[in-house]
mmCIF file as gemmi writes it, N, C-alpha and C atoms, coordinates in Angstrom:
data_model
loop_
_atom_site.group_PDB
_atom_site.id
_atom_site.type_symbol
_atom_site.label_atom_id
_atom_site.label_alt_id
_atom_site.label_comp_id
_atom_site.label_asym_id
_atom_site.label_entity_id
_atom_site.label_seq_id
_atom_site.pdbx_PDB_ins_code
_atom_site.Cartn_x
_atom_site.Cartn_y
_atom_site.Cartn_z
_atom_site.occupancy
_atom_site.B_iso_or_equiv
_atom_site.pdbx_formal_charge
_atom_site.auth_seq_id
_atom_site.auth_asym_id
_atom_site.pdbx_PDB_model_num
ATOM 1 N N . UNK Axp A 1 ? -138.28 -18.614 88.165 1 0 ? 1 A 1
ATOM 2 C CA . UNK Axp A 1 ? -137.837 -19.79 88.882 1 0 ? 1 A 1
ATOM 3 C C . UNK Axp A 1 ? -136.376 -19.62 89.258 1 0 ? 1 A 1
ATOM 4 N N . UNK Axp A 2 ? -135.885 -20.037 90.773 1 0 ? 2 A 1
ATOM 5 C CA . UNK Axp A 2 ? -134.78 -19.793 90.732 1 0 ? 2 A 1
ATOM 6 C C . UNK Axp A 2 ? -134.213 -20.882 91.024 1 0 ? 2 A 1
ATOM 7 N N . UNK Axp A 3 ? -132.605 -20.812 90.865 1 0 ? 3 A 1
ATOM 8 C CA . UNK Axp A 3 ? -131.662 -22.57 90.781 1 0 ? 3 A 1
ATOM 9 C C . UNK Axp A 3 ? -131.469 -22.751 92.767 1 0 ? 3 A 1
ATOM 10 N N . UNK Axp A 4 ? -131.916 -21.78 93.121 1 0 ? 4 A 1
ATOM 11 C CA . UNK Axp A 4 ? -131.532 -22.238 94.732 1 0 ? 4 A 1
ATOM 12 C C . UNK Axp A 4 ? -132.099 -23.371 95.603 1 0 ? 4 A 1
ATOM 13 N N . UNK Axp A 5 ? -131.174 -24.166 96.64 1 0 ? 5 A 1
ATOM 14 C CA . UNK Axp A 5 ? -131.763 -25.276 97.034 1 0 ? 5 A 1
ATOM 15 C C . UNK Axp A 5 ? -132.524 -25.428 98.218 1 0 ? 5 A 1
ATOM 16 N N . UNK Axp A 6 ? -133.56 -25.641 98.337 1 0 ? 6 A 1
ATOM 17 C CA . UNK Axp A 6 ? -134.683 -25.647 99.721 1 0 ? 6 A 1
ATOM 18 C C . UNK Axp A 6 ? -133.202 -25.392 101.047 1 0 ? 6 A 1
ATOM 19 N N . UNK Axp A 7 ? -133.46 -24.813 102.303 1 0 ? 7 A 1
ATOM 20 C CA . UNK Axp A 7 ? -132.645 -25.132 103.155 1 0 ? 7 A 1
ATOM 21 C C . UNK Axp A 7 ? -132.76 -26.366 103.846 1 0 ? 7 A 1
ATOM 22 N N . UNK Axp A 8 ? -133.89 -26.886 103.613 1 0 ? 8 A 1
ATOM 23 C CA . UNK Axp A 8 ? -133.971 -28.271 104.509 1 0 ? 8 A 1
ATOM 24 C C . UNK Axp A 8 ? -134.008 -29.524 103.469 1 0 ? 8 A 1
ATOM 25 N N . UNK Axp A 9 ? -133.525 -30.412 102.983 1 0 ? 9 A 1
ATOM 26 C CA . UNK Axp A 9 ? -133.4 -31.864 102.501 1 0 ? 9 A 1
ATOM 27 C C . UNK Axp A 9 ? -134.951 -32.424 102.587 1 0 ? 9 A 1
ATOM 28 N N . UNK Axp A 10 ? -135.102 -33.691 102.207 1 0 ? 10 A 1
ATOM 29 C CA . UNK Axp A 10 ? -136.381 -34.497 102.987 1 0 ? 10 A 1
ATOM 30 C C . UNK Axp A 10 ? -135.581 -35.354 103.936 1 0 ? 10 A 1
ATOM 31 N N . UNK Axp A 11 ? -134.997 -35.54 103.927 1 0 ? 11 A 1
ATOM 32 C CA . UNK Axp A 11 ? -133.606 -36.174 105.32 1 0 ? 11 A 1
ATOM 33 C C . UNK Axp A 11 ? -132.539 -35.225 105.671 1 0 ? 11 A 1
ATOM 34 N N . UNK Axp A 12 ? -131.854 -34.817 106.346 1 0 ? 12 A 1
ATOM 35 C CA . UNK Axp A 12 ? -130.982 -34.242 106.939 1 0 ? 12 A 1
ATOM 36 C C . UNK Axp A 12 ? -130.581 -34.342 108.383 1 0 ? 12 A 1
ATOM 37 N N . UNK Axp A 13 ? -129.053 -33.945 108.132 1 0 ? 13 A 1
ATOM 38 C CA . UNK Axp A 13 ? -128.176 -34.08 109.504 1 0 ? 13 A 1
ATOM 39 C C . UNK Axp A 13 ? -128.186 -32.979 110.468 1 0 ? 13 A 1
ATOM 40 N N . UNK Axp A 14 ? -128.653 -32.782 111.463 1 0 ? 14 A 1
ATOM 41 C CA . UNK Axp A 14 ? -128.51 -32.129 112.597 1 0 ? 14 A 1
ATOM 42 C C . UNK Axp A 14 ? -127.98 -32.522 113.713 1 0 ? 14 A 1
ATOM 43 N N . UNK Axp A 15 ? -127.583 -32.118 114.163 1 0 ? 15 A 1
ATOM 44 C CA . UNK Axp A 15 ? -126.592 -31.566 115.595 1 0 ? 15 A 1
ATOM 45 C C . UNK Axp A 15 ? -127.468 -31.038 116.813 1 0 ? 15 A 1
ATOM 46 N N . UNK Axp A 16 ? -127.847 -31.608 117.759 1 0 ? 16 A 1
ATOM 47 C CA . UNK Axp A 16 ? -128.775 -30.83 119.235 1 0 ? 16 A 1
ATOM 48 C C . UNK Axp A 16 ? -127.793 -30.867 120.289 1 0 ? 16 A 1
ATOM 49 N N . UNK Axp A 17 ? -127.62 -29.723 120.7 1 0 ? 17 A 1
ATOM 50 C CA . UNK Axp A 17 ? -126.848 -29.668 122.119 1 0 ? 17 A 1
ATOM 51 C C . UNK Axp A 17 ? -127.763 -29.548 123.304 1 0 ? 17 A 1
ATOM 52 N N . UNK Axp A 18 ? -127.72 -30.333 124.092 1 0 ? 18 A 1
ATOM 53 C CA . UNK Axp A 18 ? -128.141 -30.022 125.389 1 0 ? 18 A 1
ATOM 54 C C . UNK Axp A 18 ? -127.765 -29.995 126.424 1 0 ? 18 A 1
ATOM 55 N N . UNK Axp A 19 ? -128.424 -29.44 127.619 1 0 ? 19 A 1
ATOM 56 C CA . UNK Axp A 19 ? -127.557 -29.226 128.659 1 0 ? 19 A 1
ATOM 57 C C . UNK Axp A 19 ? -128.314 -30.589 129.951 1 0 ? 19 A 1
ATOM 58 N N . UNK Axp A 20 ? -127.642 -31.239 130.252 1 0 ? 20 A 1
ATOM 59 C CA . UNK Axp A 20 ? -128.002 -32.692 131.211 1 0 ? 20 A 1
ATOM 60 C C . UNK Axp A 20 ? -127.234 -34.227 129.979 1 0 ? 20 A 1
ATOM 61 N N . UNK Axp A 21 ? -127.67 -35.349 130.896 1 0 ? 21 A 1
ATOM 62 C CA . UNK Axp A 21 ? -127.854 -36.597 129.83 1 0 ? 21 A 1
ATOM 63 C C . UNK Axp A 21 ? -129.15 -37.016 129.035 1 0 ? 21 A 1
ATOM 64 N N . UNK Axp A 22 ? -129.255 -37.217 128.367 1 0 ? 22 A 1
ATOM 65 C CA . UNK Axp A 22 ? -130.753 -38.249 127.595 1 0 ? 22 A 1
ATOM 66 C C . UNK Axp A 22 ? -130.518 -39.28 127.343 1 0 ? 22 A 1
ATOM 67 N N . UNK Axp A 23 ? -131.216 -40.163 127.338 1 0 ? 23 A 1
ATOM 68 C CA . UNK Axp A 23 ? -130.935 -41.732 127.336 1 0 ? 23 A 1
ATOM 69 C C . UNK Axp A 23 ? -131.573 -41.672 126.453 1 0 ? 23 A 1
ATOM 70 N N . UNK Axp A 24 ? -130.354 -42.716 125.484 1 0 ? 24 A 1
ATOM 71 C CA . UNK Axp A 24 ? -130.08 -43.043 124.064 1 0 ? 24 A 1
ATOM 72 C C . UNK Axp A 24 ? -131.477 -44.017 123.71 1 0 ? 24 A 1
ATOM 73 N N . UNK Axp A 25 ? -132.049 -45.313 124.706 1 0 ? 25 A 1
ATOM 74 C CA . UNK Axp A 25 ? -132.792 -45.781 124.337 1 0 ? 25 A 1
ATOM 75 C C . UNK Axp A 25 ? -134.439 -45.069 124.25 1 0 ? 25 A 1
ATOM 76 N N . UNK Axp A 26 ? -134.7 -43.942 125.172 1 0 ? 26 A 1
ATOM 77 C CA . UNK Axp A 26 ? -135.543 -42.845 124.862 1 0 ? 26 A 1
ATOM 78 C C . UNK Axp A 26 ? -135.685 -42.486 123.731 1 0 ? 26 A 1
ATOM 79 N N . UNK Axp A 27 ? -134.599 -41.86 123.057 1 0 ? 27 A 1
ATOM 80 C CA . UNK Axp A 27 ? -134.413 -41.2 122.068 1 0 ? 27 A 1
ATOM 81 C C . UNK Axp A 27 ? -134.656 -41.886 120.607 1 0 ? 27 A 1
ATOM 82 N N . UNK Axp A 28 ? -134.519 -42.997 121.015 1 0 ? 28 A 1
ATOM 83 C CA . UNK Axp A 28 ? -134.369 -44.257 120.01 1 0 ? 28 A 1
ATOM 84 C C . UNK Axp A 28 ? -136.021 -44.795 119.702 1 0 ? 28 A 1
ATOM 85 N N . UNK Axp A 29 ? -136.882 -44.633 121.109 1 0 ? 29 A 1
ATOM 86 C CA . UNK Axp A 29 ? -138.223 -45.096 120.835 1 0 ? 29 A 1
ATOM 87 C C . UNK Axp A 29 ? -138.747 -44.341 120.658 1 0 ? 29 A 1
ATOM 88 N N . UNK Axp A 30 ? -138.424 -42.605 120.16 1 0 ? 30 A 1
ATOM 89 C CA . UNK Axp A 30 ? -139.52 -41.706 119.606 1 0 ? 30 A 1
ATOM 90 C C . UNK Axp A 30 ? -139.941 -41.988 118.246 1 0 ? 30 A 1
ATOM 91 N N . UNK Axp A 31 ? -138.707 -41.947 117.522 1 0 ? 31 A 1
ATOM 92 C CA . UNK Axp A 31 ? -138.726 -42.299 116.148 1 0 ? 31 A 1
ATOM 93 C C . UNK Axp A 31 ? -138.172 -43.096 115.143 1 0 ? 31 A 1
ATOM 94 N N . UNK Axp A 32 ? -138.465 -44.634 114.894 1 0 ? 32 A 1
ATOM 95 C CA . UNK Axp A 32 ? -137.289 -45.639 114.678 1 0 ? 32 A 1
ATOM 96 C C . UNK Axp A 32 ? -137.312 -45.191 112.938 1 0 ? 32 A 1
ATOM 97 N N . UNK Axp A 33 ? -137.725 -44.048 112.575 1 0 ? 33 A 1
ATOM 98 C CA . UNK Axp A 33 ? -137.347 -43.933 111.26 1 0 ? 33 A 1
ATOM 99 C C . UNK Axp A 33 ? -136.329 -43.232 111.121 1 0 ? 33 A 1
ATOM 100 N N . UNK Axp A 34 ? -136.102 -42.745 112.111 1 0 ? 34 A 1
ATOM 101 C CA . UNK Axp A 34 ? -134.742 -41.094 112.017 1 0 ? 34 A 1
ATOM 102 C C . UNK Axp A 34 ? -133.628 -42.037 113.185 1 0 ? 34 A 1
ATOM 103 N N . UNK Axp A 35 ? -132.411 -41.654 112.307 1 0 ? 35 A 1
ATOM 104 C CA . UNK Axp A 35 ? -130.957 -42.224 112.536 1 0 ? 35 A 1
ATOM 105 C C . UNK Axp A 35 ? -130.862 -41.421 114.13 1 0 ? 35 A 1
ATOM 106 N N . UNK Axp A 36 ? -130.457 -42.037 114.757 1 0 ? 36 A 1
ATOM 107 C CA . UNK Axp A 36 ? -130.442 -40.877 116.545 1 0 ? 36 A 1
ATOM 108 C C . UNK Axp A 36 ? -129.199 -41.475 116.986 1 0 ? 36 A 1
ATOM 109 N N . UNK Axp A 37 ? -128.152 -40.583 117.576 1 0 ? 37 A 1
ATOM 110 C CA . UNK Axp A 37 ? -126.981 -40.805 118.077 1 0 ? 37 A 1
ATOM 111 C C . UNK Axp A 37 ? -126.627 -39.834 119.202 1 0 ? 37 A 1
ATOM 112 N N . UNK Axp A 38 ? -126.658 -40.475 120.652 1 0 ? 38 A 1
ATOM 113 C CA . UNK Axp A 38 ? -126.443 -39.456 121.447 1 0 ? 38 A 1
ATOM 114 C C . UNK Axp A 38 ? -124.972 -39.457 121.891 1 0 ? 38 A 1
ATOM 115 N N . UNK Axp A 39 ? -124.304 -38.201 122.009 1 0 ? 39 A 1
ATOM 116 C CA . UNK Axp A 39 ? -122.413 -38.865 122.336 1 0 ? 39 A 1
ATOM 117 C C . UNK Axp A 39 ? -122.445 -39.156 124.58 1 0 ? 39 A 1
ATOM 118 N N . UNK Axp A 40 ? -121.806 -39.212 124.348 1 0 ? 40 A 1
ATOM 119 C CA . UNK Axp A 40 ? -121.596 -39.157 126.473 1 0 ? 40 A 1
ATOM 120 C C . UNK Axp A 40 ? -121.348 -37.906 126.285 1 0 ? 40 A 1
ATOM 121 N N . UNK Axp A 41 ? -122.218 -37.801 127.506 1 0 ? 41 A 1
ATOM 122 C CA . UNK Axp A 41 ? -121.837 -35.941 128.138 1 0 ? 41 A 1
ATOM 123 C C . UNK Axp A 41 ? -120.814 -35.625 128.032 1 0 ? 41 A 1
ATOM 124 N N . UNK Axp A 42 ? -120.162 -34.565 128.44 1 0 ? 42 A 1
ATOM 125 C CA . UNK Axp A 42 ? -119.089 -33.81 128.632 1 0 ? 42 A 1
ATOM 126 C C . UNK Axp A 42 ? -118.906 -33.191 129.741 1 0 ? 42 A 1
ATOM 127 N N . UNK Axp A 43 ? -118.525 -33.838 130.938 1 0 ? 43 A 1
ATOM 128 C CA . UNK Axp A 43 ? -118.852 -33.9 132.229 1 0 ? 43 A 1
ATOM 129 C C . UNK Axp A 43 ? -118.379 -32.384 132.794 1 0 ? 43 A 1
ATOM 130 N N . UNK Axp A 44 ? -117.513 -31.622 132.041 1 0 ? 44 A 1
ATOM 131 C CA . UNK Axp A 44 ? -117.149 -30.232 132.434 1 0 ? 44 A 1
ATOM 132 C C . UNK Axp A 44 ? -118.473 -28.954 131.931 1 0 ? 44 A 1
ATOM 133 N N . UNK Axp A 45 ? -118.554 -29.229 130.575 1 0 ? 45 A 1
ATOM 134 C CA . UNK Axp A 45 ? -120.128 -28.673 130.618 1 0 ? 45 A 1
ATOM 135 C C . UNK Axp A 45 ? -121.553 -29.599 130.796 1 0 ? 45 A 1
ATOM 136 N N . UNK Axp A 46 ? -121.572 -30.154 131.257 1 0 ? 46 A 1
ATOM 137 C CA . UNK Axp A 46 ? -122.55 -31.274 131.499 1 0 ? 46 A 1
ATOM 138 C C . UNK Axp A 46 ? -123.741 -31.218 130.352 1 0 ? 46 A 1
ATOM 139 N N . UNK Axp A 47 ? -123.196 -31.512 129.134 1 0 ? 47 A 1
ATOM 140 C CA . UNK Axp A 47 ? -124.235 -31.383 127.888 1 0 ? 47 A 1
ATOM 141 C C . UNK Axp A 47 ? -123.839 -32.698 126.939 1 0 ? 47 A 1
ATOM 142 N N . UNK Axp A 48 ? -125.205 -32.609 126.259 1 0 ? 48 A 1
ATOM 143 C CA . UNK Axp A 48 ? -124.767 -33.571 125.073 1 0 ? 48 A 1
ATOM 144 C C . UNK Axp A 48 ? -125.101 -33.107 124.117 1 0 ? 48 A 1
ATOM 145 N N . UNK Axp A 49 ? -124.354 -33.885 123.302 1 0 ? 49 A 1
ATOM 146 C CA . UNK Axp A 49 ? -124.773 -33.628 122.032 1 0 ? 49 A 1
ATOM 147 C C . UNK Axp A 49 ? -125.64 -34.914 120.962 1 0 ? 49 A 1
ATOM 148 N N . UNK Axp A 50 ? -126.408 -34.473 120.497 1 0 ? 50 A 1
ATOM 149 C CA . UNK Axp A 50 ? -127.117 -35.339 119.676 1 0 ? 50 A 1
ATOM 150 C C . UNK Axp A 50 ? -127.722 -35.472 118.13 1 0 ? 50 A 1
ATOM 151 N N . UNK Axp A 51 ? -127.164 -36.586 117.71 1 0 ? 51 A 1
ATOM 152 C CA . UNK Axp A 51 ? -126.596 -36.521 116.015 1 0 ? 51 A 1
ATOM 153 C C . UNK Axp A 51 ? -127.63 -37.197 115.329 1 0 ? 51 A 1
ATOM 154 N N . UNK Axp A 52 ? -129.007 -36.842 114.459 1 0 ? 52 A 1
ATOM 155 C CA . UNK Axp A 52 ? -130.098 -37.049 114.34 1 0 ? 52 A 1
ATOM 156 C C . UNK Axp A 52 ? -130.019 -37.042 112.768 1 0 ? 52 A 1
ATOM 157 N N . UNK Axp A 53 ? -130.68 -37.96 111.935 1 0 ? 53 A 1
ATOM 158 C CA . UNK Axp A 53 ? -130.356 -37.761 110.39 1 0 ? 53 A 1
ATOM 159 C C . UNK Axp A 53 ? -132.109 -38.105 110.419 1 0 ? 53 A 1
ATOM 160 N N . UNK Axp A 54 ? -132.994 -37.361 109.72 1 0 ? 54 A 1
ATOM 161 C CA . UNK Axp A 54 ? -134.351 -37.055 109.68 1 0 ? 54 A 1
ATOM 162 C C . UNK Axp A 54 ? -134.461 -36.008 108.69 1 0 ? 54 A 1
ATOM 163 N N . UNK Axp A 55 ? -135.856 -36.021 108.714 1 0 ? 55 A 1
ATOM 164 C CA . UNK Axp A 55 ? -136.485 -35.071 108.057 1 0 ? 55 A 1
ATOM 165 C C . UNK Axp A 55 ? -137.389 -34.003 108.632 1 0 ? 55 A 1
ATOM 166 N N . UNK Axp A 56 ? -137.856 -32.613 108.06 1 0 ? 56 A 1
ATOM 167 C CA . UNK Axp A 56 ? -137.886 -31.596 108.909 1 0 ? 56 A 1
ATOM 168 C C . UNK Axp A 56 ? -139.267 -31.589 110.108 1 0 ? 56 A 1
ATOM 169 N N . UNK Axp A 57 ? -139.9 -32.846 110.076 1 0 ? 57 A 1
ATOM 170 C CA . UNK Axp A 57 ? -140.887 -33.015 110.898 1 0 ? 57 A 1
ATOM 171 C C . UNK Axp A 57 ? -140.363 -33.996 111.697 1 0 ? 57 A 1
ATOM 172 N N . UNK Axp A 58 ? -139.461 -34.477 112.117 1 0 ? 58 A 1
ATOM 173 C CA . UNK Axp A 58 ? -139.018 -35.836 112.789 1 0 ? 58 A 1
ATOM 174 C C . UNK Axp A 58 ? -138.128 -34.591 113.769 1 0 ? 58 A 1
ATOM 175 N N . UNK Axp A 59 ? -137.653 -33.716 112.934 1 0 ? 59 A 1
ATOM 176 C CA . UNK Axp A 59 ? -136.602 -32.579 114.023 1 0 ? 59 A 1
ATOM 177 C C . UNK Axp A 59 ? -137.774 -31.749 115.108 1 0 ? 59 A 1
ATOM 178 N N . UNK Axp A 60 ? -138.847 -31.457 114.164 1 0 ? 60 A 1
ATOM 179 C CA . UNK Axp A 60 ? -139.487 -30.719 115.104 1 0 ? 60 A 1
ATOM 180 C C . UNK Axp A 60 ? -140.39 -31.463 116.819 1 0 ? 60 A 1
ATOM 181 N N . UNK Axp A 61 ? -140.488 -32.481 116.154 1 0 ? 61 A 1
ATOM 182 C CA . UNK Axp A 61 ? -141.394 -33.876 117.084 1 0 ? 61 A 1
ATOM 183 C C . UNK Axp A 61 ? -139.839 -33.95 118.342 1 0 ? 61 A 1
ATOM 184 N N . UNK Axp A 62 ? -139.184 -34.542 117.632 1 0 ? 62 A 1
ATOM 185 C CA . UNK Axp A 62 ? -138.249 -34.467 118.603 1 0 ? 62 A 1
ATOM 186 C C . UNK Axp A 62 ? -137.839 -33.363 119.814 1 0 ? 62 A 1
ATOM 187 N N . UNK Axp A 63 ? -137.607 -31.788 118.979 1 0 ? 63 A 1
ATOM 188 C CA . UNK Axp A 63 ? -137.585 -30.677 120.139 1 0 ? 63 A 1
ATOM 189 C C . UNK Axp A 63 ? -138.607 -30.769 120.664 1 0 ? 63 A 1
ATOM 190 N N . UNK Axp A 64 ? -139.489 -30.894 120.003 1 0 ? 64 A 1
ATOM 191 C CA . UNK Axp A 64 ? -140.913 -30.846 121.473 1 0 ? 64 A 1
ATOM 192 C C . UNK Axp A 64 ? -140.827 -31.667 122.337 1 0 ? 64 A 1
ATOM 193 N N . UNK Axp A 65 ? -140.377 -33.153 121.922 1 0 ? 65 A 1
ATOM 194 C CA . UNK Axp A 65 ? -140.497 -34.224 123.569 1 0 ? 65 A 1
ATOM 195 C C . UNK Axp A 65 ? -139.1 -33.925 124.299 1 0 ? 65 A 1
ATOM 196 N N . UNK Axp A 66 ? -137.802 -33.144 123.713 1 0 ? 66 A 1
ATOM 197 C CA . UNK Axp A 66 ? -136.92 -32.604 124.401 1 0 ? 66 A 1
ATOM 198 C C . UNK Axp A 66 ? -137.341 -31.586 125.187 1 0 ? 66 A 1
ATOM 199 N N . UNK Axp A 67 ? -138.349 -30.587 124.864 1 0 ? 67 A 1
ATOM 200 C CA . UNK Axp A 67 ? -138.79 -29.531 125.744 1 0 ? 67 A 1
ATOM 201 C C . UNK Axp A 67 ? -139.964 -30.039 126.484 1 0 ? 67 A 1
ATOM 202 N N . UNK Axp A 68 ? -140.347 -31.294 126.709 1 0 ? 68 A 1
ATOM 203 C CA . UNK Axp A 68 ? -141.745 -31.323 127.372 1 0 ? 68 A 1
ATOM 204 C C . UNK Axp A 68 ? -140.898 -32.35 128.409 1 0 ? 68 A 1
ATOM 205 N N . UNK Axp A 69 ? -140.151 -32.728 128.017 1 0 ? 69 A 1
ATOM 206 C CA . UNK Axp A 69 ? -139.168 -33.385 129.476 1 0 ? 69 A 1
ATOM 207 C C . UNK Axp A 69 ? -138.268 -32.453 130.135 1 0 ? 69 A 1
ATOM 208 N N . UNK Axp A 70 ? -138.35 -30.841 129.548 1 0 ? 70 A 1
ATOM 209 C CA . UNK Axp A 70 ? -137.876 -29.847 130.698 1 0 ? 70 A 1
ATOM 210 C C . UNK Axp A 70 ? -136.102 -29.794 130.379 1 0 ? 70 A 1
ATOM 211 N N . UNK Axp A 71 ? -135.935 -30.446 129.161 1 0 ? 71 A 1
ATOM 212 C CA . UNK Axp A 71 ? -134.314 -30.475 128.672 1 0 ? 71 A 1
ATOM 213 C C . UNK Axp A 71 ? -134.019 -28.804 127.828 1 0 ? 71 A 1
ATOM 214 N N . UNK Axp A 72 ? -133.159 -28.804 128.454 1 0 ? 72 A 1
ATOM 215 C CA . UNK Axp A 72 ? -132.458 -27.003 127.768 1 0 ? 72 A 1
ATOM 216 C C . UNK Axp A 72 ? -131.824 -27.542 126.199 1 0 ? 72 A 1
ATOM 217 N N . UNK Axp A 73 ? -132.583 -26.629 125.388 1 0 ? 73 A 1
ATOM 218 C CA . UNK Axp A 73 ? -131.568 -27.256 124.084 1 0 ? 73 A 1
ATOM 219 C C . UNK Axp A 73 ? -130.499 -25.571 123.625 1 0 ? 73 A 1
ATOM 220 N N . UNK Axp A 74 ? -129.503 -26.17 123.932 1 0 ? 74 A 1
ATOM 221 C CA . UNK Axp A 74 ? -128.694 -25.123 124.174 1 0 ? 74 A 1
ATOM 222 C C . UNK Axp A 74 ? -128.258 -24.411 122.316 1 0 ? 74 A 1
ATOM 223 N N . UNK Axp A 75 ? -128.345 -25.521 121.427 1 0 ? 75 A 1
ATOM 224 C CA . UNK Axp A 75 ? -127.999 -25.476 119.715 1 0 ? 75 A 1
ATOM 225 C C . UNK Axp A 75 ? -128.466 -26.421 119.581 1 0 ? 75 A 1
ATOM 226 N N . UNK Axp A 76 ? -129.133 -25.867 117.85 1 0 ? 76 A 1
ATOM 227 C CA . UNK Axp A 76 ? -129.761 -26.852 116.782 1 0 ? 76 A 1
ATOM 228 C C . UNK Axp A 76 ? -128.649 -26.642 115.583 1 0 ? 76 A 1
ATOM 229 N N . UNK Axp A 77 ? -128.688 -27.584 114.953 1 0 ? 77 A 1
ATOM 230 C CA . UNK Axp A 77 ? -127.476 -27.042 113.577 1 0 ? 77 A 1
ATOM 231 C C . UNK Axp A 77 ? -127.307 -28.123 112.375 1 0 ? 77 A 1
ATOM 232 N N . UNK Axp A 78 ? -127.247 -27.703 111.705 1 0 ? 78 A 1
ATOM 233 C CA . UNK Axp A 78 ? -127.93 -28.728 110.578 1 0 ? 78 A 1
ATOM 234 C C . UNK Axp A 78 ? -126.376 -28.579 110.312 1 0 ? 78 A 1
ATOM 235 N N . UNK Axp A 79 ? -126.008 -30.158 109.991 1 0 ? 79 A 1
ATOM 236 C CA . UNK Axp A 79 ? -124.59 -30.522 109.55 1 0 ? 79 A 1
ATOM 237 C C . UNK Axp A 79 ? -124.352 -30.466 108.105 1 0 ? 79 A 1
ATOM 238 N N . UNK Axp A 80 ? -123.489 -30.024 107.81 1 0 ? 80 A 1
ATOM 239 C CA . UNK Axp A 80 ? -123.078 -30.186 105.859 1 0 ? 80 A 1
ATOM 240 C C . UNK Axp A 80 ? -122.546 -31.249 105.699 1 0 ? 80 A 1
ATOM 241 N N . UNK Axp A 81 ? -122.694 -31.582 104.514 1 0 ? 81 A 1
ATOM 242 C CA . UNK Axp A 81 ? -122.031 -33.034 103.879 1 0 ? 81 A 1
ATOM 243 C C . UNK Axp A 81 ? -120.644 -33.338 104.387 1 0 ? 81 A 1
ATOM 244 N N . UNK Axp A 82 ? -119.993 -31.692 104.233 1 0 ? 82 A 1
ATOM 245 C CA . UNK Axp A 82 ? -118.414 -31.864 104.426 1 0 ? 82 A 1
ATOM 246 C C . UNK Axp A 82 ? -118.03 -32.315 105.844 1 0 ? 82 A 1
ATOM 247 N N . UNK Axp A 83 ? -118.991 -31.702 106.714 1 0 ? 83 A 1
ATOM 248 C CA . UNK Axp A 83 ? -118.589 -32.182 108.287 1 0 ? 83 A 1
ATOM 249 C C . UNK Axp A 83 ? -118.844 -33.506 108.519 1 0 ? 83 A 1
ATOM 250 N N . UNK Axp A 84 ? -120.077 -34.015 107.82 1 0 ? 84 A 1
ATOM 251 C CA . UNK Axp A 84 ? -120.236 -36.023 107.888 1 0 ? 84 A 1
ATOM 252 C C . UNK Axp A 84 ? -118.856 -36.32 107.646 1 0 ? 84 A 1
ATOM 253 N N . UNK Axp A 85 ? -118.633 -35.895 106.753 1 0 ? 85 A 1
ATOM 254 C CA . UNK Axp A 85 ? -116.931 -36.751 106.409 1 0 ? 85 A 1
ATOM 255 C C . UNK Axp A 85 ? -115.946 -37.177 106.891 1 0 ? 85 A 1
């Protein structure tokens, strides 16, 4: 048995970059169990970013209706405690 910790939580913070806008209230009616925060684009790279606190099946549901609406997900990235801070 070893002391190491799963890489994924049953909740966790991730980070999605994409390239366009997504509307926040979209994002909001996929899954009202997972925390969803989209920032405003960044009108020089025209991407967003999107701040999702879930668990590892709420991340995957999500990239799929991000890729079935034809959205580029440019980074996925699971946030550490220290960066919430």
């Amino acid at each position: 048995m070893t002391n190491e910790q799963p890489i994924l939580d049953p909740a966790t913070h991730y980070r999605i970059k994409v390239r366009g806008r997504v509307d926040t209230e979209w994002l909001r009616s996929l899954d009202n169990s997972s925390e969803i925060i989209a920032d405003e684009p960044v009108p020089a790279e025209d991407t967003t970013a999107i701040h999702v606190h879930t668990d590892q099946s709420g991340i995957i549901g999500l990239l799929r209706s991000l890729h079935s609406m034809g959205m580029t997900i440019l980074q996925l990235q699971i946030v550490s405690r220290k960066e919430e801070e």
